[in-house]
N, C-alpha and C positions, 0 to 999 in steps of 0.2 A: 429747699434752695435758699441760701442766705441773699439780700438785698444786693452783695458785690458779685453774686455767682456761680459761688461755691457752695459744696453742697453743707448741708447741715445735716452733719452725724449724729445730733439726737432726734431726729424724725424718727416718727414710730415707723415707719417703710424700711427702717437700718436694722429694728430692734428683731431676733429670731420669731420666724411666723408664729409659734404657740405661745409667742409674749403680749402681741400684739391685740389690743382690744376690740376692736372689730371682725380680728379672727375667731377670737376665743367667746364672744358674743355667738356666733354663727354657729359653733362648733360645743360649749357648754352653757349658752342659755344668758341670755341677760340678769339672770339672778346671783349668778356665779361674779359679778362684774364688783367691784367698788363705783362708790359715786364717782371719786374721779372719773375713774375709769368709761365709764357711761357718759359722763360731761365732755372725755377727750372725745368723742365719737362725736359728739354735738358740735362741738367747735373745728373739728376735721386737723385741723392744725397749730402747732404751736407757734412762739414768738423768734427769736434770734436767741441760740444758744439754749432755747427751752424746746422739748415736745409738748404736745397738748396735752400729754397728763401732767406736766411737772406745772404748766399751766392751769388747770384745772384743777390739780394741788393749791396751788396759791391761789385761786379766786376762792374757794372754798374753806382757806385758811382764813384770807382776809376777810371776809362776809360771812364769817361765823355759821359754816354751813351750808345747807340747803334751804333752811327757814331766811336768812339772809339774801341768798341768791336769788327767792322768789321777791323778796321784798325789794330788790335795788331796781330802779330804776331803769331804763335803757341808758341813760347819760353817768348815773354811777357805773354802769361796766366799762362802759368804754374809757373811765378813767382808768383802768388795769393797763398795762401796757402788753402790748400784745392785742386786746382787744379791741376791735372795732365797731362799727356800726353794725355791720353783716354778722359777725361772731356774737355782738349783744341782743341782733334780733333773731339769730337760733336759739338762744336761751330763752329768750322769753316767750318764745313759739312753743318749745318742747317741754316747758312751766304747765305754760295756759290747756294743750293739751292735756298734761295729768290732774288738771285742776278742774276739765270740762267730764273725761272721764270719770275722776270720782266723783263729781256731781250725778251723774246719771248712774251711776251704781247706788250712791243713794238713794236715788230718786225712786229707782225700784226696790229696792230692799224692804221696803215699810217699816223701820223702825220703832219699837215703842219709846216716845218720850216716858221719863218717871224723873225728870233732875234737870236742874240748867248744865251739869254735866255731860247729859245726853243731847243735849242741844248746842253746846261747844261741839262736840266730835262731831254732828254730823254740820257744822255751820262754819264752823273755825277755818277748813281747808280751801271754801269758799270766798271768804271774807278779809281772812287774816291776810294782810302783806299790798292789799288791792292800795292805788296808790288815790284812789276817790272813795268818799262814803254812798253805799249802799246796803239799802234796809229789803229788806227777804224776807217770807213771812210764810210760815208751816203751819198746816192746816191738818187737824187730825182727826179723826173718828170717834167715836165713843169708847172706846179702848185706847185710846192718846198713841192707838198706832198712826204714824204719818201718810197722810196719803195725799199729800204734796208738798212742793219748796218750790215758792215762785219769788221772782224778781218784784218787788213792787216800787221802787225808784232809785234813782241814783243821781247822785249828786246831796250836798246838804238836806236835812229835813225841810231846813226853811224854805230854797230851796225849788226843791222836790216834795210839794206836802203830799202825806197819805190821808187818803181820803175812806170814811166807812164807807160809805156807798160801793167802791170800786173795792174792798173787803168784804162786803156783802156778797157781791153780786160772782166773787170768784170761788167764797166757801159755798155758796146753792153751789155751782159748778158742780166742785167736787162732795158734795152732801156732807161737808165737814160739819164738825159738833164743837169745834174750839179751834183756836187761833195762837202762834204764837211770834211774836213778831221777836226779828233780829239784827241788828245793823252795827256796821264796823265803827271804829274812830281810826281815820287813817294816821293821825295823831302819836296813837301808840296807849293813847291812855282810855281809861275806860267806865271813868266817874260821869255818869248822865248830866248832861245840861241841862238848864230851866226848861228848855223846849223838850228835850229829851222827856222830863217828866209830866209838861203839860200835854202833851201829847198822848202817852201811856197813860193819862187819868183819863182824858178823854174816850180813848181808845174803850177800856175797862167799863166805864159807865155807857159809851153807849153799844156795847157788845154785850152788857148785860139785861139791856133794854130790846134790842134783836135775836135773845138767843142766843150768842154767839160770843161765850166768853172768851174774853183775853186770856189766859194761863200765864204768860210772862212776858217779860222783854227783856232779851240777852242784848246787850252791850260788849265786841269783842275786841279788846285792844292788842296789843302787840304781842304782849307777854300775859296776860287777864284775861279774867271777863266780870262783867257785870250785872247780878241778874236781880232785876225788880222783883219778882217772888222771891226769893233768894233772901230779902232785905226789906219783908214784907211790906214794900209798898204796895205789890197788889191787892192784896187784903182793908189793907187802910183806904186804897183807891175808893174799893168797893164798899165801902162803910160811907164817904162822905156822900152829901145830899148834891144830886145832881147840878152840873152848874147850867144855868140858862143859857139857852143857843144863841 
């Protein structure tokens, strides 16, 4: 129904029932669906003169996707017209949900690290688009199968500092054999700051004094990543003479 009263003829309720996206969800599967398509369900309805797919077309057009859509804001949606506060906090509901699910299919899967390439895929989906920096940190076995992914702060390094001790005390935890730490630039970019690196030499030196080596530190920017082994600074880490506490 339009704002004067009248109805609105492109409402997906005008469109023939086996067009409709909520039926045809029901009826052939959510996988059968486009993203529109899926997003019109999320938002239930569209604006004046639009349906919520033709809506959902254009948030998707304008935000370059779904990589986009997870990255906006609450306040960049609601700049879309049509969208409001309610329609921007379904979206970022029904985000964070596939964001929390594949975390925990991660979580169990035990993937083996062998590349900061494997460590983008399983970290990237987590990390990438978050609108704060948060550092994560995978612990793996002697087989550099993972056999965890924990939160270890959020907010800036500075901050947020991560401490060995509370590294230590979570690889016993899990009887991890190596470490590998990871955190965003909500930025976009993904070249390490000074802290970024005093930190990781730190990390490295005394991880290798506990047992408990470093293996890398992924830096994951918008479009990048950045990986300390990758650019063999952990090597180099590992070579300098420790620095006094």
């Amino acid at each position: 129904m339009a704002s004067d009263g009248t109805p609105n003829r492109y409402a997906i309720p005008y469109w023939p029932e086996g067009e409709r996206p909520r039926e045809r969800l029901l009826a052939e599967g959510a996988q059968r669906l486009t993203a529109a398509e899926l997003l019109a369900i999320i938002l239930r309805t569209g604006s004046r003169g639009r349906s919520a797919v033709d809506l959902a077309r254009r948030l998707l057009r304008d935000l370059n996707g779904l990589g986009g859509l997870e990255a906006a804001d609450p306040a960049t949606l609601t700049e879309a017209t049509g969208v409001g506060p309610a329609k921007a906090a379904q979206i970022k509901a029904a985000l964070e949900l596939g964001r929390r699910l594949l975390a925990e299919v991660e979580q169990g899967a035990h993937p083996r690290i062998t590349s900061s390439q494997d460590v983008l895929a399983l970290c990237a989906p987590r990390l990438r688009g978050l609108q704060h920096e948060q550092c994560d940190i995978l612990f793996l076995n002697g087989g550099n199968d993972v056999v965890a992914l924990e939160t270890l702060s959020e907010g800036s390094l500075t901050e947020s500092p991560v401490y060995v001790r509370d590294i230590v005390e979570r690889a016993n935890r899990h009887h991890a054999a190596a470490a590998i730490l990871v955190h965003n630039h909500p930025s976009g970019h993904s070249q390490p700051s000074a802290g970024d690196r005093a930190l990781t030499e730190e990390l490295v030196q005394a991880g290798d004094l506990l047992r408990l080596p470093l293996l890398d530190h992924v830096i994951i920017g918008r479009r990048d990543h950045y990986s300390f082994a990758d650019h063999g600074l952990i090597a180099e880490y590992r070579r300098r003479p420790r620095r006094p506490s």
